[in-house]
C-alpha positions in Angstrom: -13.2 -8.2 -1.4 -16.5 -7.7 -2.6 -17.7 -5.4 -0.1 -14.8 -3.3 -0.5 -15.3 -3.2 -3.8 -18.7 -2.3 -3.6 -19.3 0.1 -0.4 -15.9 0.7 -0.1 -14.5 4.4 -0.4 -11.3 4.9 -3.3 -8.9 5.0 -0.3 -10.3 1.8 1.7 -10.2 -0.1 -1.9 -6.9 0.7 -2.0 -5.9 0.2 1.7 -7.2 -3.0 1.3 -5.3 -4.3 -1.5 -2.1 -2.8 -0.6 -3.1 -5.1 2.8 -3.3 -8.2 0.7 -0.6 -7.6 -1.6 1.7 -7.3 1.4 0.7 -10.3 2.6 0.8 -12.4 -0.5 4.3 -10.6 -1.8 5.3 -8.8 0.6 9.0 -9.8 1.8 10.2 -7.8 5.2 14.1 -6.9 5.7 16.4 -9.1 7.7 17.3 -8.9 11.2 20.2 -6.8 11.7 19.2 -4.1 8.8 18.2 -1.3 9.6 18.0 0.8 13.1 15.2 -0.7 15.7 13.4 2.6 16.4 12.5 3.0 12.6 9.0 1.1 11.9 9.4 -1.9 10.0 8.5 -1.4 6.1 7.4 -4.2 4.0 8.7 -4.4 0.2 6.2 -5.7 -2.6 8.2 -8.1 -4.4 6.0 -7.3 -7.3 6.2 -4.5 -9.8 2.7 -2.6 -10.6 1.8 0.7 -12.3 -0.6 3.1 -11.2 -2.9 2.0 -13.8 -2.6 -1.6 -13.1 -3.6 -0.8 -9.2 -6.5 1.2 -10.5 -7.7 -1.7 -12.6 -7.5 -3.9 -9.6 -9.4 -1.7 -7.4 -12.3 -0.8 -9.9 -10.7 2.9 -10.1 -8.8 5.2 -12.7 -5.0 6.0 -12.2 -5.1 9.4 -11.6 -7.0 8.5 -8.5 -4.4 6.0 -7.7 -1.6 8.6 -8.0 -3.2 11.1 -5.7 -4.7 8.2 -3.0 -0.5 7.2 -3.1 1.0 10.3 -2.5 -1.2 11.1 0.4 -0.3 7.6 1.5 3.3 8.5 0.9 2.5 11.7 2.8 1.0 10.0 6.1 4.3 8.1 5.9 2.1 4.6 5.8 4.0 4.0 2.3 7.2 4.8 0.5 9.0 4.8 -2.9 12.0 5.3 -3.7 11.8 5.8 -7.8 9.8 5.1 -10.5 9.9 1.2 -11.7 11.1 0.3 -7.8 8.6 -1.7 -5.8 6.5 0.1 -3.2 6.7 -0.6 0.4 4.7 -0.2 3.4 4.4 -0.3 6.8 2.6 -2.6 7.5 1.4 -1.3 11.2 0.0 2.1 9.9 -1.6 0.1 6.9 -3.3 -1.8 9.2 -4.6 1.4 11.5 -5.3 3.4 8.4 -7.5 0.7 7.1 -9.4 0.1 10.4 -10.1 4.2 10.5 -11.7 3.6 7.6 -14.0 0.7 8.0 
């Protein structure tokens, strides 16, 4: 973590702990919901603002808020409203980190 942290770009910080907070609270759907072509999303059982992601990451929030919606954009994340937890795919997560390292 300390390497991202400190030669890490904004996005890779951020890529990064999106990564760990999926695998630490990070709950995927049950078998049966959902269709089998669409990419499996992972939901953060854990509720965090902008702000508290930028203080995590060493960055400010409006970074945070522009680094998520091009995440949103590159369909490796989504949110459905404010206050609801984030998910991710956790497959694209994984590439878009890699592309960045």
């Amino acid at each position: 973590m300390l390497e991202y942290m400190a030669y890490g770009t904004a996005r890779k910080r951020l890529l990064y702990l999106l990564h760990k907070l999926s695998q630490k609270f990070g709950v995927r759907p049950a078998a049966g919901e959902g269709e089998s072509t669409e990419p499996e999303w992972t939901e953060l059982q854990i509720s965090l603002t902008h702000q508290e992601l930028a203080s995590m990451m060493g960055s400010i929030r409006e970074t945070v808020t522009v680094l998520l919606s091009g995440l949103v954009s590159e369909g490796i994340m989504k949110r459905r409203a404010p206050g609801n937890p984030l998910s991710v795919q956790a497959e694209r997560l994984k590439a878009a980190l890699q592309e960045c390292t």
